[in-house]
C-alpha positions as CSV (number, residue, x, y, z in Angstrom):
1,X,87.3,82.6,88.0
2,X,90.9,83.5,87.9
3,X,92.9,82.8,84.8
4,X,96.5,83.0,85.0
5,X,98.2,84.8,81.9
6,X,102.4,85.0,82.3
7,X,102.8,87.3,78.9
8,X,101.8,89.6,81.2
9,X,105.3,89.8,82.5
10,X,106.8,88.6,79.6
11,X,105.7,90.7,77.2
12,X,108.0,93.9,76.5
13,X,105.8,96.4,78.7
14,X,105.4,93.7,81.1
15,X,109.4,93.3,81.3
16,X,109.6,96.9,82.0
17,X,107.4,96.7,84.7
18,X,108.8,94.0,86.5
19,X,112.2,96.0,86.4
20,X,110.1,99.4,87.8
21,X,109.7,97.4,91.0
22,X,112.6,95.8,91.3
23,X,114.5,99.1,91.2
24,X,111.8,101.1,93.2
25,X,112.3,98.4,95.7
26,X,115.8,98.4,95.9
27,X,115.2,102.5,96.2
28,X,113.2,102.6,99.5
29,X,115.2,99.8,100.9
30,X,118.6,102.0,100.8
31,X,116.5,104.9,101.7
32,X,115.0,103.1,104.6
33,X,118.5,101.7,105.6
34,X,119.8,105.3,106.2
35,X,117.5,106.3,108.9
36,X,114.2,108.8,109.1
37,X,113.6,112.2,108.8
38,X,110.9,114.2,109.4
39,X,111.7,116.8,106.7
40,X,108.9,117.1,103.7
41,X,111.1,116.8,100.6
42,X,112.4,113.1,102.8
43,X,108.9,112.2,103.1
44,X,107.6,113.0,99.4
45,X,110.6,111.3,98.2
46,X,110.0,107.9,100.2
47,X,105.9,108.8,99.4
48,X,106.4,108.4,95.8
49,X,108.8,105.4,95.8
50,X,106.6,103.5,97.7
51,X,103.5,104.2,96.5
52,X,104.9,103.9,92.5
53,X,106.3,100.3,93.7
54,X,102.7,99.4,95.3
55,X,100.6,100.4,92.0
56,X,102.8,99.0,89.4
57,X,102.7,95.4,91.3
58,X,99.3,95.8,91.7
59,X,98.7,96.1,88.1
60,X,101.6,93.2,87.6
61,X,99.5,91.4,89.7
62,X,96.1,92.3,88.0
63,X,97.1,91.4,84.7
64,X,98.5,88.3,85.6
65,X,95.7,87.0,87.3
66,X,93.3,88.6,84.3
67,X,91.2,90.5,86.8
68,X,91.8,94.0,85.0
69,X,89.6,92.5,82.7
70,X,87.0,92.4,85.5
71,X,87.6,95.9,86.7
72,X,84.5,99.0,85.6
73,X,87.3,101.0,84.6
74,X,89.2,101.8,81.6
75,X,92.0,99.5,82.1
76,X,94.3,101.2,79.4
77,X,93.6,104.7,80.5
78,X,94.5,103.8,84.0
79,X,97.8,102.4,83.1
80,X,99.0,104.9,80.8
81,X,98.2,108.0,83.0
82,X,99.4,106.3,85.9
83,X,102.7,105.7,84.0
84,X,102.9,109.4,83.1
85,X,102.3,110.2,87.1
86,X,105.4,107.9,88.0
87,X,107.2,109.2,85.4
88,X,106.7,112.7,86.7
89,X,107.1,111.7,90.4
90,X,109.9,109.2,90.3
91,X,111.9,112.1,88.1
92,X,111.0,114.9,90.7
93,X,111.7,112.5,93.5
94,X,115.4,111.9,91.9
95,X,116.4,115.3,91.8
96,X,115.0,116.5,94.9
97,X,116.6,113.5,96.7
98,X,119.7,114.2,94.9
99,X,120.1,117.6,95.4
100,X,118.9,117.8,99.3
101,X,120.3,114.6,100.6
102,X,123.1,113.3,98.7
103,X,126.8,113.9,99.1
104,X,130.3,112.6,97.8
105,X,131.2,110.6,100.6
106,X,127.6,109.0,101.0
107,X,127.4,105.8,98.9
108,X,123.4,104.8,99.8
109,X,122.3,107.8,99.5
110,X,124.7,107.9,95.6
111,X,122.6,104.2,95.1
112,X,119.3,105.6,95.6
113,X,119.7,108.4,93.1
114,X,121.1,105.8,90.8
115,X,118.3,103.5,91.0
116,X,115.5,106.1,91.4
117,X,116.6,107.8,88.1
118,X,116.7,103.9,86.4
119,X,113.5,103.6,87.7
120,X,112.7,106.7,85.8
121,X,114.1,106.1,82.6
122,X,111.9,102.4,83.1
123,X,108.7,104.6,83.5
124,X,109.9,106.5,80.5
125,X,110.1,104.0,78.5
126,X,106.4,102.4,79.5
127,X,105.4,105.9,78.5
128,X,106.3,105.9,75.0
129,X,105.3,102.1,74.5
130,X,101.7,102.7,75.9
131,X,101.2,106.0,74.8
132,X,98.2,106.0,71.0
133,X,100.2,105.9,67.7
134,X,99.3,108.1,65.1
135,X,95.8,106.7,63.7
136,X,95.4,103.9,66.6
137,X,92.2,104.3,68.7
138,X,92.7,103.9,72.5
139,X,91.6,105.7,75.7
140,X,92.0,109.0,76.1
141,X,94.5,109.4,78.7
142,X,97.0,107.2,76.3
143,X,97.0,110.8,73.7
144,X,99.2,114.0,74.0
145,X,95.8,115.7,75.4
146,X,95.6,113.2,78.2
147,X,99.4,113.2,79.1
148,X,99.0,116.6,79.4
149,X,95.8,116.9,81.7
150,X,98.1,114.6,84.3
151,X,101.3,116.8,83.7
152,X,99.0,120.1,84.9
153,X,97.9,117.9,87.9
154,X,101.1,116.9,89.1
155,X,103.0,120.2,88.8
156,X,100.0,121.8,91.0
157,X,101.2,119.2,93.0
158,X,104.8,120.4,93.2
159,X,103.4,123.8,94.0
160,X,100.9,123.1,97.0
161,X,104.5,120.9,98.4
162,X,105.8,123.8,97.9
163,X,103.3,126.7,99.4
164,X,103.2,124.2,102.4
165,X,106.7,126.2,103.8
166,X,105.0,129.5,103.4
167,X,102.6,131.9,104.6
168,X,99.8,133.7,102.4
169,X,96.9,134.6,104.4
170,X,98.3,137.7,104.8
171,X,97.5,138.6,101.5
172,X,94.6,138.6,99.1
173,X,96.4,138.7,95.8
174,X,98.3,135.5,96.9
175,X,95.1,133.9,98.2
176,X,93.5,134.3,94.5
177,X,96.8,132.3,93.1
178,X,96.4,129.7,95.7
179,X,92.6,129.5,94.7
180,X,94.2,129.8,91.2
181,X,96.2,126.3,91.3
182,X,93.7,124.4,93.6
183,X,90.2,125.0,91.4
184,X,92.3,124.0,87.7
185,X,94.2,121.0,90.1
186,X,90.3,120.3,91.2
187,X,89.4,120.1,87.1
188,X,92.4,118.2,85.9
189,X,91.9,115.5,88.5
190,X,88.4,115.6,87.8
191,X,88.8,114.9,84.3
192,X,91.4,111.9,85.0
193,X,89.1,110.0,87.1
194,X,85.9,110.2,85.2
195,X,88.0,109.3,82.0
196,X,89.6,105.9,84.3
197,X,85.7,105.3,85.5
198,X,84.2,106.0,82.3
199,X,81.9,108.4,83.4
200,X,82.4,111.1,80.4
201,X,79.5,109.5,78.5
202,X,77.1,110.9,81.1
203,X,78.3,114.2,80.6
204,X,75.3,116.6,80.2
205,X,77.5,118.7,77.6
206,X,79.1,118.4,74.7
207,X,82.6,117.6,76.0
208,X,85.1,118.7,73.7
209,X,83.4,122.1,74.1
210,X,83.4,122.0,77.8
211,X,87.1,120.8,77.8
212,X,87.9,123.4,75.2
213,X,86.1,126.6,77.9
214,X,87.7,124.8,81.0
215,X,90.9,125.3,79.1
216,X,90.7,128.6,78.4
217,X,89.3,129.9,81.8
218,X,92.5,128.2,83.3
219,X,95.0,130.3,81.0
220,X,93.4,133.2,81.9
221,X,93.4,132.3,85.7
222,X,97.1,131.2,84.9
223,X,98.1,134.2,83.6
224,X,96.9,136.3,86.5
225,X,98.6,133.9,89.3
226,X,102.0,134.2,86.8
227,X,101.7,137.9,87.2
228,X,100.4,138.2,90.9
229,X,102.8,135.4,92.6
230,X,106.2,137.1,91.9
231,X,104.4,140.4,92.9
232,X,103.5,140.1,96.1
233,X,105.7,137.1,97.3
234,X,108.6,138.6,97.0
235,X,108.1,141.3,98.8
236,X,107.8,139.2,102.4
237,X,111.8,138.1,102.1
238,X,113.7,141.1,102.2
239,X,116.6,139.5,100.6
240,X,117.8,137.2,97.4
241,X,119.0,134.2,99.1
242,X,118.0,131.3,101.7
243,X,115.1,129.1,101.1
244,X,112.1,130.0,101.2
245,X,113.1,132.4,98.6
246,X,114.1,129.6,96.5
247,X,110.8,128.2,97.3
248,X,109.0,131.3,95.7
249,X,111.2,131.0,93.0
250,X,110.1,127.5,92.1
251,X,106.7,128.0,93.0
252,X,107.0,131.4,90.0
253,X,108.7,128.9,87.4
254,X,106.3,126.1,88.2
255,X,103.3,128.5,87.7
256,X,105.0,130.2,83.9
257,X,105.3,125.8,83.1
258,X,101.9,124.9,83.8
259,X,100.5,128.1,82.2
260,X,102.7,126.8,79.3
261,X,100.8,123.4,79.8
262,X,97.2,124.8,79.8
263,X,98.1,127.0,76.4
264,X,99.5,123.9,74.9
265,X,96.5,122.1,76.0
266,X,94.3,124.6,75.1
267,X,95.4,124.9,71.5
268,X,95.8,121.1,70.4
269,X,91.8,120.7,72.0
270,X,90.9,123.7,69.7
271,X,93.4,122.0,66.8
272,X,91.2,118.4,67.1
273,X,87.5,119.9,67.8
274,X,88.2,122.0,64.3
275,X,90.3,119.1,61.8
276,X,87.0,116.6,64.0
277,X,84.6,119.5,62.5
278,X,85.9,119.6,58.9
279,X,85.9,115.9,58.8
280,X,82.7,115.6,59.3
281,X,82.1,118.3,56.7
């Protein structure tokens, strides 16, 4: 039976989303009225337009019609890590689009980085209004530990986008990083989904503790990619300019930010599984 609830969209989160796909719609239409290209920044720009402006309807849509309340999923975990993700996505897409595509003289292409970076501060917003308060209980993916297991997803993300332009079968050390970013990508994602399906409660393990290892072992792999990237990537562009240079160079700062990530991550899971331990003491 389908129940029809309009506070859903009147509501000030709902508001918010309404304007996210107004303005993501608005984005893709001026993109798409420009033309096609073939190039992969183009393509991941139009990508996450498009598919941020088909999940936030869908969940407009959901919650009017009160079927999230039918869905075997955590409905509030869902929502506030997929509001991080477009956060993240819509804010990479902006500057990317921005900084390969735009120009003085080129008024779309000027509305599109105007819109995409209000649909950005939109998504920003939903982020702070759905994210736990200090002492309220909700899902996991709505607390800093949960923000940050999607922020360490997405910036692999940036780097396989970016490893796409280059070539590193040539040698081991940058295989390792590679293997590096994919197995902790692998975890992170893993840990999202069971959290949305609500699957952790069949966990064999105690899961702070396995969270707590799994966050370690990725610092230490982190740290080994930080130092082995720059190393040996370097050395296949003879000089300091052009860009796949520039993609090394991001593909180096985006390995030092998530290694930042996983330490921060690392130490607030320690921080909780100790004050959790001398509560209970």
């Amino acid at each position: 039976m389908v129940t029809l609830d309009f506070t859903a969209v009147t509501k000030p989160v709902g508001i918010v989303r309404v304007l996210e796909v107004i303005f993501l719609c608005i984005t893709f239409s001026l993109m798409a009225s420009v033309g096609y290209s073939t190039d992969v920044f183009w393509t991941w720009c139009l990508f996450t337009w498009c598919f941020c402006f088909c999940v936030s309807f869908l969940i407009i849509l959901l919650e009017v019609t009160s079927l999230n309340t039918k869905l075997p999923i955590s409905w509030d975990d869902l929502t506030t890590s997929f509001s991080m993700l477009a956060t993240l996505m819509v804010f990479t897409a902006s500057i990317i689009f921005s900084y390969f595509f735009t120009c003085p003289s080129c008024s779309r292409m000027i509305g599109v980085c105007v819109t995409s970076f209000l649909a950005y501060i939109l998504y920003a917003i939903e982020v702070g209004m759905t994210r736990a308060k200090p002492g309220e209980i909700r899902g996991f993916l709505a607390t800093v530990p949960g923000h940050l297991k999607v922020l360490e997803a997405f910036v692999a993300c940036i780097i396989f986008i970016c490893l796409g332009y280059q070539h590193y079968s040539w040698s081991p050390g940058l295989q390792w990083c590679v293997a590096v970013y994919s197995l902790c990508f692998i975890f992170s994602f893993l840990f999202i989904v069971l959290t949305i399906c609500r699957l952790l409660s069949l966990f064999p393990a105690p899961l702070d503790k396995v969270l707590s290892v799994c966050n370690v072992v990725a610092v230490l792999m982190y740290i080994t990619a930080a130092v082995i990237w720059p190393v040996y990537s370097f050395k296949s562009i003879p000089n300091y300019k052009g860009f796949l240079w520039d993609l090394k160079v991001v593909v180096s700062f985006m390995t030092c930010f998530n290694l930042a990530v996983y330490i921060a991550d690392t130490v607030y899971s320690f921080r909780v599984h100790f004050i959790s331990r001398e509560a209970q003491t």
